[in-house]
CHARMM internal coordinates of N, CA and C (Angstrom, degrees):
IC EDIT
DIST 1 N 1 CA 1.4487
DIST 1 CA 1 C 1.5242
ANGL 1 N 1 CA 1 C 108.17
DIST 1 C 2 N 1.2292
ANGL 1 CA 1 C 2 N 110.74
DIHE 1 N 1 CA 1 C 2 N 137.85
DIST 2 N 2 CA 1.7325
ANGL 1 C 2 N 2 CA 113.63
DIHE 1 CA 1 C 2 N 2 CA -179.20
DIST 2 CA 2 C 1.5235
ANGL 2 N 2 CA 2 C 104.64
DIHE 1 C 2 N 2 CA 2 C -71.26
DIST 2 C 3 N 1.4757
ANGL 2 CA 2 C 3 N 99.89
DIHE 2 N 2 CA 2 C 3 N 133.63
DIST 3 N 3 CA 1.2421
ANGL 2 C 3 N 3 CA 114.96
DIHE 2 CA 2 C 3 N 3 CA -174.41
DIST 3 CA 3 C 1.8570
ANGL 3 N 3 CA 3 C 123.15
DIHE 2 C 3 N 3 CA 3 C -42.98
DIST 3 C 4 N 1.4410
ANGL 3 CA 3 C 4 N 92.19
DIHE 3 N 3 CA 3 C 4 N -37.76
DIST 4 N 4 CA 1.6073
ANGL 3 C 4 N 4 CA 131.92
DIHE 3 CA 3 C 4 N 4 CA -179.78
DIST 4 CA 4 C 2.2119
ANGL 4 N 4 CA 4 C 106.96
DIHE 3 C 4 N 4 CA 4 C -46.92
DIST 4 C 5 N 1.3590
ANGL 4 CA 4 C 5 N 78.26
DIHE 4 N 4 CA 4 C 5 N -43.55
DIST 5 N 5 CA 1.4981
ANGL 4 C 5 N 5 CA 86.72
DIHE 4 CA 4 C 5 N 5 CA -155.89
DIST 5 CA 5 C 2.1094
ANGL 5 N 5 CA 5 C 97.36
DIHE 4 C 5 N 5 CA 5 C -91.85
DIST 5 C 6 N 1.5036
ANGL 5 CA 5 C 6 N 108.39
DIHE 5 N 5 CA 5 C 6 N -47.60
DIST 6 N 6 CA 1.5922
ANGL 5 C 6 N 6 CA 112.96
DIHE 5 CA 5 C 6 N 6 CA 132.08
DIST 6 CA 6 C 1.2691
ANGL 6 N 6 CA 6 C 120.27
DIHE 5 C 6 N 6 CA 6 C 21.76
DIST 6 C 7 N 1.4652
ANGL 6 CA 6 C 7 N 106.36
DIHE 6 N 6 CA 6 C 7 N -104.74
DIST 7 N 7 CA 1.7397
ANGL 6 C 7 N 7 CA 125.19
DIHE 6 CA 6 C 7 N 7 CA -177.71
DIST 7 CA 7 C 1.2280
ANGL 7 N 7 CA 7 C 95.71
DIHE 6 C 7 N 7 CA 7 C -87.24
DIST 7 C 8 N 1.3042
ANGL 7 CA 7 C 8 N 141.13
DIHE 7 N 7 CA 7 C 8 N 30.11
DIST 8 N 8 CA 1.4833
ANGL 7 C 8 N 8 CA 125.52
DIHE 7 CA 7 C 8 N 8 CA 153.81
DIST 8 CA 8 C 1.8395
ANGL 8 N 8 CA 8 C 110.15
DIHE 7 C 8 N 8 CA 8 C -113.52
DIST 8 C 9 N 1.0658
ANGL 8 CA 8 C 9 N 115.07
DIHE 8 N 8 CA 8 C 9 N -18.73
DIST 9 N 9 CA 1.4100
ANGL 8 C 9 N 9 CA 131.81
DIHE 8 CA 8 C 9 N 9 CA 155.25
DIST 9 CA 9 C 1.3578
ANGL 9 N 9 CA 9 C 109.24
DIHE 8 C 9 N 9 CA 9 C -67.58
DIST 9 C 10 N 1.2524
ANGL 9 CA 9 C 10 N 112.86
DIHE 9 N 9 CA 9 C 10 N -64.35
DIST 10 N 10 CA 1.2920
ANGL 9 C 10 N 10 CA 114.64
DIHE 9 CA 9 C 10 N 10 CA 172.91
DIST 10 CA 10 C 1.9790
ANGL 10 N 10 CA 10 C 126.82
DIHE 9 C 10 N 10 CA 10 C -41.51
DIST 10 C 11 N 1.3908
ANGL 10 CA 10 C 11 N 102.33
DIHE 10 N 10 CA 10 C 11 N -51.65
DIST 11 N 11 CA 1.5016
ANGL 10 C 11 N 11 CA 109.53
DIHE 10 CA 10 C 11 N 11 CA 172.45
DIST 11 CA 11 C 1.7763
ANGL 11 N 11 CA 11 C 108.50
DIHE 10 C 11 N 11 CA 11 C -89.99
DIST 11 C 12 N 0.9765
ANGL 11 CA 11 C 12 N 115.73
DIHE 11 N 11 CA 11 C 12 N 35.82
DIST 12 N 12 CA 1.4804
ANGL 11 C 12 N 12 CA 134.67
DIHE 11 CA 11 C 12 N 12 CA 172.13
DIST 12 CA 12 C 1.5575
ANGL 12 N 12 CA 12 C 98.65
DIHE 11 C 12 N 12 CA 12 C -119.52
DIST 12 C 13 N 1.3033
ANGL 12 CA 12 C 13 N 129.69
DIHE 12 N 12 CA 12 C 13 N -69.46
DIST 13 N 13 CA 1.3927
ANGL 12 C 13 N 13 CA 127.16
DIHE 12 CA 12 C 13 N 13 CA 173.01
DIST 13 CA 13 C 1.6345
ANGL 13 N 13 CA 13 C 117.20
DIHE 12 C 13 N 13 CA 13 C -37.24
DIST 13 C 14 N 1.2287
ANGL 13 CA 13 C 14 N 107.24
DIHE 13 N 13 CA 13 C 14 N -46.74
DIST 14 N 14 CA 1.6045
ANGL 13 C 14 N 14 CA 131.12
DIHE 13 CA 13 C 14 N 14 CA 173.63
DIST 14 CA 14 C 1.6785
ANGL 14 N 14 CA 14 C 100.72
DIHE 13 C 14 N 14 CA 14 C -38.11
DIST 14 C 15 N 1.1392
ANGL 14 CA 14 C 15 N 101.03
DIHE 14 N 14 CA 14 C 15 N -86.74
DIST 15 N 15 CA 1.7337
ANGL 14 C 15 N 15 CA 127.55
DIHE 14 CA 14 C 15 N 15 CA -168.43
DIST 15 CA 15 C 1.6288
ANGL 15 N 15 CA 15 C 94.90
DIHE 14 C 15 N 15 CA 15 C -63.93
DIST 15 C 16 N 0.9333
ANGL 15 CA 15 C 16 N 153.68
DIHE 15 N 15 CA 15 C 16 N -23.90
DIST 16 N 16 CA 1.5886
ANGL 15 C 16 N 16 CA 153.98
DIHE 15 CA 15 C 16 N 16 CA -178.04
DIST 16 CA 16 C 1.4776
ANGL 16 N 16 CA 16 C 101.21
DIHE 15 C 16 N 16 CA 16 C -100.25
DIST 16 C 17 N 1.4720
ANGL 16 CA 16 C 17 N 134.25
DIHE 16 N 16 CA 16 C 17 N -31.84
DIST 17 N 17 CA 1.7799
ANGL 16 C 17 N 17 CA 113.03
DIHE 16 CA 16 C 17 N 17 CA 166.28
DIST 17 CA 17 C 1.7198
ANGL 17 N 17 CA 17 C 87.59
DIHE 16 C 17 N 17 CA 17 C -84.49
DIST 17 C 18 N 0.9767
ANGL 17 CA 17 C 18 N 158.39
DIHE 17 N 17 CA 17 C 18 N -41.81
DIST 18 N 18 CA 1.1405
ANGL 17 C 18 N 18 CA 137.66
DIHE 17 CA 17 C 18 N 18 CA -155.79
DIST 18 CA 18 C 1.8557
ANGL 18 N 18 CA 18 C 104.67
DIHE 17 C 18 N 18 CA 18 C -66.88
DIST 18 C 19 N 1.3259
ANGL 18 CA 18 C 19 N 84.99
DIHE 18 N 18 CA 18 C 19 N -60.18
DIST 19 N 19 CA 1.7977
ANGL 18 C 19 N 19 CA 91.33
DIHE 18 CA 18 C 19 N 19 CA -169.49
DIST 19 CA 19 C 1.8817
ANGL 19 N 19 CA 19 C 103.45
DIHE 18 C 19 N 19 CA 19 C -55.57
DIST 19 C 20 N 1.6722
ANGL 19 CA 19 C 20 N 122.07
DIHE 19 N 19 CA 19 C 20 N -35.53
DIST 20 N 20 CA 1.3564
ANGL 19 C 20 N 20 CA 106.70
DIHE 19 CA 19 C 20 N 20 CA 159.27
DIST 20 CA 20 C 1.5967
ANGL 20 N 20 CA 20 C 120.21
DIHE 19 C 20 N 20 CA 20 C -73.58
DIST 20 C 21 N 1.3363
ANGL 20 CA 20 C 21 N 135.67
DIHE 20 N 20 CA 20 C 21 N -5.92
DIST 21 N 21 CA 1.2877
ANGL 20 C 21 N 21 CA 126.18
DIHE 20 CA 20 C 21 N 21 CA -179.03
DIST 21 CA 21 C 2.0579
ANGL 21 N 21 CA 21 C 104.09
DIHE 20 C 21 N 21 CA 21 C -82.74
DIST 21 C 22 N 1.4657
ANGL 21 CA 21 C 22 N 97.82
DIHE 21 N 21 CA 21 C 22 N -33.85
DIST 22 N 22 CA 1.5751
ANGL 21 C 22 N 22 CA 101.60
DIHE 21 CA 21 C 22 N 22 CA 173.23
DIST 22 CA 22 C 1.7039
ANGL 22 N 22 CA 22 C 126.56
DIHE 21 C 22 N 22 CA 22 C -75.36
DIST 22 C 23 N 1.4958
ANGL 22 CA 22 C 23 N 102.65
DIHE 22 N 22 CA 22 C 23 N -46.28
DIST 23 N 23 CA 1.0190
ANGL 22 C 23 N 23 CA 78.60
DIHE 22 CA 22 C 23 N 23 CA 151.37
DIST 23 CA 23 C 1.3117
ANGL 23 N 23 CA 23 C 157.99
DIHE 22 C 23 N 23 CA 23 C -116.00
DIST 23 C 24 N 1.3863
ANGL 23 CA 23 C 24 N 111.65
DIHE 23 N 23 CA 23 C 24 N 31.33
DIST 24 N 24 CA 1.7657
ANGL 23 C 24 N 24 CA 149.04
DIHE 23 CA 23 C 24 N 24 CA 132.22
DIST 24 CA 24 C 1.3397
ANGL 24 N 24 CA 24 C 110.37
DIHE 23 C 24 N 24 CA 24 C -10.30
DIST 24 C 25 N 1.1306
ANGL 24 CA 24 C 25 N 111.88
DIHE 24 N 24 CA 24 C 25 N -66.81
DIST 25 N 25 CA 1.4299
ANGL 24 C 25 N 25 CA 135.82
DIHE 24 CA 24 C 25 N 25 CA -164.57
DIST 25 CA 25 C 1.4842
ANGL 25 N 25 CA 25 C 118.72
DIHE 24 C 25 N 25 CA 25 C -119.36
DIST 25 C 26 N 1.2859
ANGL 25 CA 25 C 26 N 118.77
DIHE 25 N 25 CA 25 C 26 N 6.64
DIST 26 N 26 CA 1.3438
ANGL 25 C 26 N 26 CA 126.76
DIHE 25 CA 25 C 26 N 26 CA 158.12
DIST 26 CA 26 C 1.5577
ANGL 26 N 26 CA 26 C 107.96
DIHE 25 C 26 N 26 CA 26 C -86.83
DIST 26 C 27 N 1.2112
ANGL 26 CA 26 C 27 N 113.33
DIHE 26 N 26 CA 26 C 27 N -55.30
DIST 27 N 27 CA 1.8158
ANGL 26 C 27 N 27 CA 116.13
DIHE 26 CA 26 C 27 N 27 CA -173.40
DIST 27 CA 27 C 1.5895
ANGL 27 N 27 CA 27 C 103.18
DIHE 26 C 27 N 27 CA 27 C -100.34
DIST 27 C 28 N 1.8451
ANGL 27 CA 27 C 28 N 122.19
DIHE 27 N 27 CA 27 C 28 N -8.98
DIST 28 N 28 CA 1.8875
ANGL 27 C 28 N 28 CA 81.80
DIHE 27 CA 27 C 28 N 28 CA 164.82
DIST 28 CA 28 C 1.8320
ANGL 28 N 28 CA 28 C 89.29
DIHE 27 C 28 N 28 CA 28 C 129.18
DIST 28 C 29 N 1.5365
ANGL 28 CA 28 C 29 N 100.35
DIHE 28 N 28 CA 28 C 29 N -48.61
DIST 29 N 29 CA 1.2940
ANGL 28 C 29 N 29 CA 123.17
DIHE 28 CA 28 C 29 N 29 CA -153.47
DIST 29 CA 29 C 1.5409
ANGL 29 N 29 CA 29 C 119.24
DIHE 28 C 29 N 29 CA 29 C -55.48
DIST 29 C 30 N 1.2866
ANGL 29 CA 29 C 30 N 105.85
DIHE 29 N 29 CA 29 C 30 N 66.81
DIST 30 N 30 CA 1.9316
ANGL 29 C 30 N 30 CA 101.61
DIHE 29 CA 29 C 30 N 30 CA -173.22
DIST 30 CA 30 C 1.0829
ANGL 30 N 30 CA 30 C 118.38
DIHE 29 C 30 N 30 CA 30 C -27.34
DIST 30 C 31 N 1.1371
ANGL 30 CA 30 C 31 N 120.30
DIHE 30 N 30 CA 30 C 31 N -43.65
DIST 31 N 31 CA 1.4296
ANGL 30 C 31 N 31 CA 112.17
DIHE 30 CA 30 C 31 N 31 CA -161.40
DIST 31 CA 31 C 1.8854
ANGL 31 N 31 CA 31 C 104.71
DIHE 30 C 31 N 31 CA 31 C -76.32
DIST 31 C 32 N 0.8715
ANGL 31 CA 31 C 32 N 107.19
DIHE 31 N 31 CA 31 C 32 N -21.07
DIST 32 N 32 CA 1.5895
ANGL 31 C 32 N 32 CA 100.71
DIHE 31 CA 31 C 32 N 32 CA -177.81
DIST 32 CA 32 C 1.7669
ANGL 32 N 32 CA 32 C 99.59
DIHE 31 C 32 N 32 CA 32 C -65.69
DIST 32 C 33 N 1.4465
ANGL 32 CA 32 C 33 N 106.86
DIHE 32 N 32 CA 32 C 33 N -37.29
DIST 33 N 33 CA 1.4678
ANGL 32 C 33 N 33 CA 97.54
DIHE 32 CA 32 C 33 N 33 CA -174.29
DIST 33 CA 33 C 1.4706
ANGL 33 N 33 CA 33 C 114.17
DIHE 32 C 33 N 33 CA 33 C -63.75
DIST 33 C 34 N 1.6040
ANGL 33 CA 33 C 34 N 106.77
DIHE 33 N 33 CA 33 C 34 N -30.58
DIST 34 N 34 CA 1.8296
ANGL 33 C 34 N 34 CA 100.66
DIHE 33 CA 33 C 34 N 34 CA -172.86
DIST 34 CA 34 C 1.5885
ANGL 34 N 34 CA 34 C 100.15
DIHE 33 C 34 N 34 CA 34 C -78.81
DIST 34 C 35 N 1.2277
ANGL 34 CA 34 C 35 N 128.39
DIHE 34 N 34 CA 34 C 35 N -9.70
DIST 35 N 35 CA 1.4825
ANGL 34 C 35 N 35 CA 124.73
DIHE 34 CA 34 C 35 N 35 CA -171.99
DIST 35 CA 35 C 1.6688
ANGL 35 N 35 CA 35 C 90.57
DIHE 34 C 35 N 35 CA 35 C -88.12
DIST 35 C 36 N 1.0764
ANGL 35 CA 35 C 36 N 138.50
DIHE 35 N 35 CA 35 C 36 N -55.21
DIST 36 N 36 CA 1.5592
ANGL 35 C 36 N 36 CA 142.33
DIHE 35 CA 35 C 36 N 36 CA 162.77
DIST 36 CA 36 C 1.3147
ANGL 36 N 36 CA 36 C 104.57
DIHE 35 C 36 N 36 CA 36 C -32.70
DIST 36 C 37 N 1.3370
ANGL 36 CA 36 C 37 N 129.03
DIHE 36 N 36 CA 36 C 37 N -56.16
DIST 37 N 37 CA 1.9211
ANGL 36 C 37 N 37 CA 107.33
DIHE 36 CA 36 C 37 N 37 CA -170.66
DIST 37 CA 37 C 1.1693
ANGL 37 N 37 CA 37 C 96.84
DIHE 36 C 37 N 37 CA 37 C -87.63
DIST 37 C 38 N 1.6592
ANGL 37 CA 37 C 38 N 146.47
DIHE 37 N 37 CA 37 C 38 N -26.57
DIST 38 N 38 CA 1.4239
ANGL 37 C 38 N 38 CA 127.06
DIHE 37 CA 37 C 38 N 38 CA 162.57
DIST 38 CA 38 C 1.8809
ANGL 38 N 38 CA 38 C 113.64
DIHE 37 C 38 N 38 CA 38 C -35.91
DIST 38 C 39 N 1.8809
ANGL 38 CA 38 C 39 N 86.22
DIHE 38 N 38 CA 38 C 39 N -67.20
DIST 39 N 39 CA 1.7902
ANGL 38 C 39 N 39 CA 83.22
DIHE 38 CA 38 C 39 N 39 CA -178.63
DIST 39 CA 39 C 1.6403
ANGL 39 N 39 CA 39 C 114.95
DIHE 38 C 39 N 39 CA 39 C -43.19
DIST 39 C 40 N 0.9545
ANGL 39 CA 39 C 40 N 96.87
DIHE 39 N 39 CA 39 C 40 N -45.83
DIST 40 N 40 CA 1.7075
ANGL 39 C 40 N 40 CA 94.67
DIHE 39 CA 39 C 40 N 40 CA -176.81
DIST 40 CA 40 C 1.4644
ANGL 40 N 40 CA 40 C 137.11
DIHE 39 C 40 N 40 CA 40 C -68.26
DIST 40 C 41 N 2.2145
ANGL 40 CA 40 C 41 N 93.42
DIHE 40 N 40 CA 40 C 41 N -26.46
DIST 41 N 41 CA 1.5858
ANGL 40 C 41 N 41 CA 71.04
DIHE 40 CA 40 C 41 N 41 CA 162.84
DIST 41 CA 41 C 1.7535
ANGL 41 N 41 CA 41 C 96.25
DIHE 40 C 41 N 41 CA 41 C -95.31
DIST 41 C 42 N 0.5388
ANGL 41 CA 41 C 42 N 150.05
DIHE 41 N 41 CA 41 C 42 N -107.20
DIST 42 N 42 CA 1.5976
ANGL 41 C 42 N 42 CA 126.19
DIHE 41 CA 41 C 42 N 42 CA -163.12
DIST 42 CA 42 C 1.5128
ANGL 42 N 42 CA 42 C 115.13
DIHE 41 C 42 N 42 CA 42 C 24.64
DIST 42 C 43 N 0.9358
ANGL 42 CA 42 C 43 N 137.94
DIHE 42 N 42 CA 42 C 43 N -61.15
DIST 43 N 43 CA 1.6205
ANGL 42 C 43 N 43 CA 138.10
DIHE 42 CA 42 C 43 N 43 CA 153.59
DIST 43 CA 43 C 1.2226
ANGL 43 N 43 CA 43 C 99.89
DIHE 42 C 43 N 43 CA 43 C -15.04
DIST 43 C 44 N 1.2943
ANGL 43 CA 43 C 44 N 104.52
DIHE 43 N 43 CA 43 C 44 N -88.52
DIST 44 N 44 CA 1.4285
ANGL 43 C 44 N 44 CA 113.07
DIHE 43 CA 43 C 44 N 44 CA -172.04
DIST 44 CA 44 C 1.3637
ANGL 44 N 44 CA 44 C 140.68
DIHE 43 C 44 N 44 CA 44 C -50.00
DIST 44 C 45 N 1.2950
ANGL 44 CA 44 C 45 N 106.04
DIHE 44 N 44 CA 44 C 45 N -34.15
DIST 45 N 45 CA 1.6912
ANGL 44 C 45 N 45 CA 121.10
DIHE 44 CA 44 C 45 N 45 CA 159.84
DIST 45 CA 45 C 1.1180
ANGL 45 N 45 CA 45 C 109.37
DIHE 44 C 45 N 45 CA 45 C -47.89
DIST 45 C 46 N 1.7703
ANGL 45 CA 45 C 46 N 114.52
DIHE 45 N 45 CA 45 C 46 N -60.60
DIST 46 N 46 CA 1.1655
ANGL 45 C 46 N 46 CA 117.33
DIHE 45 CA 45 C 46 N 46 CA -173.31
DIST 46 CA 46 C 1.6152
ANGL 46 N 46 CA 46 C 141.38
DIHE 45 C 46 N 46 CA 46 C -36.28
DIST 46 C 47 N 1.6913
ANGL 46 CA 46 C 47 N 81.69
DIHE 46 N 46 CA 46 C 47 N -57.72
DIST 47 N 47 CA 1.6827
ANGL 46 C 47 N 47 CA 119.00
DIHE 46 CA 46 C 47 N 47 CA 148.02
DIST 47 CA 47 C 1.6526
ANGL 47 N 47 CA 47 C 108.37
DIHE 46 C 47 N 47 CA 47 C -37.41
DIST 47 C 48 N 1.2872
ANGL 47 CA 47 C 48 N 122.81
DIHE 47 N 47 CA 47 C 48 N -76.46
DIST 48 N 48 CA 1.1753
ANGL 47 C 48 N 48 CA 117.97
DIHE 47 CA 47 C 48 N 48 CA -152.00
DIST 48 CA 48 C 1.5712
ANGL 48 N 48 CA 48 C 123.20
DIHE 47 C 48 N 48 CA 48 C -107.78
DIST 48 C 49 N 1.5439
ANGL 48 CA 48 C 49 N 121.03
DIHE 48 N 48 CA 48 C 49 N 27.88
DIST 49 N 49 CA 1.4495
ANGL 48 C 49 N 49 CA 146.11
DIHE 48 CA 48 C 49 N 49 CA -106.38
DIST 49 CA 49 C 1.5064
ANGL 49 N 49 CA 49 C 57.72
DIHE 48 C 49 N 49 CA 49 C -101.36
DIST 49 C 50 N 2.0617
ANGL 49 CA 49 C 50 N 87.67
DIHE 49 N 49 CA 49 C 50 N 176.31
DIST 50 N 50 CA 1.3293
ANGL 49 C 50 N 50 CA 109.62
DIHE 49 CA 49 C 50 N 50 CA 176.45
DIST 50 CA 50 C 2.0047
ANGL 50 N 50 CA 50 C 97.88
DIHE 49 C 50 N 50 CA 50 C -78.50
DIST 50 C 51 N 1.0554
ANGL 50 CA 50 C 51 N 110.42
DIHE 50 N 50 CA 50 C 51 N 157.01
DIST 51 N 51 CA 1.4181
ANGL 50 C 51 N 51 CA 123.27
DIHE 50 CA 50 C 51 N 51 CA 174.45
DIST 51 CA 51 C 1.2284
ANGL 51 N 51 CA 51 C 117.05
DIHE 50 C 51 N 51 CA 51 C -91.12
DIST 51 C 52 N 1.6314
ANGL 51 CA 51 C 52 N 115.27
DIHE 51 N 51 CA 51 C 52 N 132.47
DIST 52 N 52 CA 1.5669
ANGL 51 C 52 N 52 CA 88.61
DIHE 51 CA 51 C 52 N 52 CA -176.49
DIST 52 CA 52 C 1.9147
ANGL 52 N 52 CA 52 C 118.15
DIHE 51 C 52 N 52 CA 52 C -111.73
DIST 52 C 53 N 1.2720
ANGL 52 CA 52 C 53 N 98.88
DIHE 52 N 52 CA 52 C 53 N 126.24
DIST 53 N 53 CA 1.6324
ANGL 52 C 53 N 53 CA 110.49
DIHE 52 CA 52 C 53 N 53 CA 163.64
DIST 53 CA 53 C 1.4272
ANGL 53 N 53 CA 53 C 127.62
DIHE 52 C 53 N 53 CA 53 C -17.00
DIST 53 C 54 N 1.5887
ANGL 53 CA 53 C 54 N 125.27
DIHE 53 N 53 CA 53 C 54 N 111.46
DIST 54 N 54 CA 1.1486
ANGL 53 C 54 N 54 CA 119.88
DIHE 53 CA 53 C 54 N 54 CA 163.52
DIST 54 CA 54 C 1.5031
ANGL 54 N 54 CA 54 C 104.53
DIHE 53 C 54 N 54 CA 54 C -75.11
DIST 54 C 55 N 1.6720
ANGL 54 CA 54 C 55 N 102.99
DIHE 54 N 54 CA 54 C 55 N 146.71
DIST 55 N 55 CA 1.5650
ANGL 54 C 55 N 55 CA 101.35
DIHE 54 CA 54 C 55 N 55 CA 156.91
DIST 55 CA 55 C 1.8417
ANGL 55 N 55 CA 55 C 108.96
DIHE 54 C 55 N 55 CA 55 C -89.24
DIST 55 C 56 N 1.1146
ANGL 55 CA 55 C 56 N 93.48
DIHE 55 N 55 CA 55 C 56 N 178.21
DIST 56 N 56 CA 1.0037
ANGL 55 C 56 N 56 CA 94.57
DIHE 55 CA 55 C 56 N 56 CA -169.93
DIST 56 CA 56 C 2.1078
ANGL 56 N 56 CA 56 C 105.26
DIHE 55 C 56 N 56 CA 56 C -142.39
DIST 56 C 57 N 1.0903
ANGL 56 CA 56 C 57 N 101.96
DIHE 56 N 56 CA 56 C 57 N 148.48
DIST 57 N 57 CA 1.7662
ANGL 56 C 57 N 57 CA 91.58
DIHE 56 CA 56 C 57 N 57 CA -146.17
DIST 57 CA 57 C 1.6724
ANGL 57 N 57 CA 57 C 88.32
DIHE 56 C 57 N 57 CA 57 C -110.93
END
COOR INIT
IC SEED 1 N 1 CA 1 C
IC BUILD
């Protein structure tokens, strides 16, 4: 995957648990909050995913 497109998924996950963590807890709405720590850990995986192995020939 191009690196480009990457951290733009990535800062999409960002801005989509935030905007459900606000308004989660602005109007009441639980469920926006559990859709907010999904997005987020997804963020974070993303961020900190397993790496993958070159072989090596």
């Amino acid at each position: 995957m191009n690196t480009l497109y990457r951290w733009l998924i990535i800062a999409a996950l960002f801005i989509a648990a935030l905007v459900s963590y606000s308004y989660g807890i602005t109007e009441g709405v639980f469920l926006f909050v559990i859709a907010g720590f999904v997005f987020e850990l997804t963020f974070w995986f993303s961020i900190f995913g397993k790496k993958k192995t070159q072989k090596r020939t």
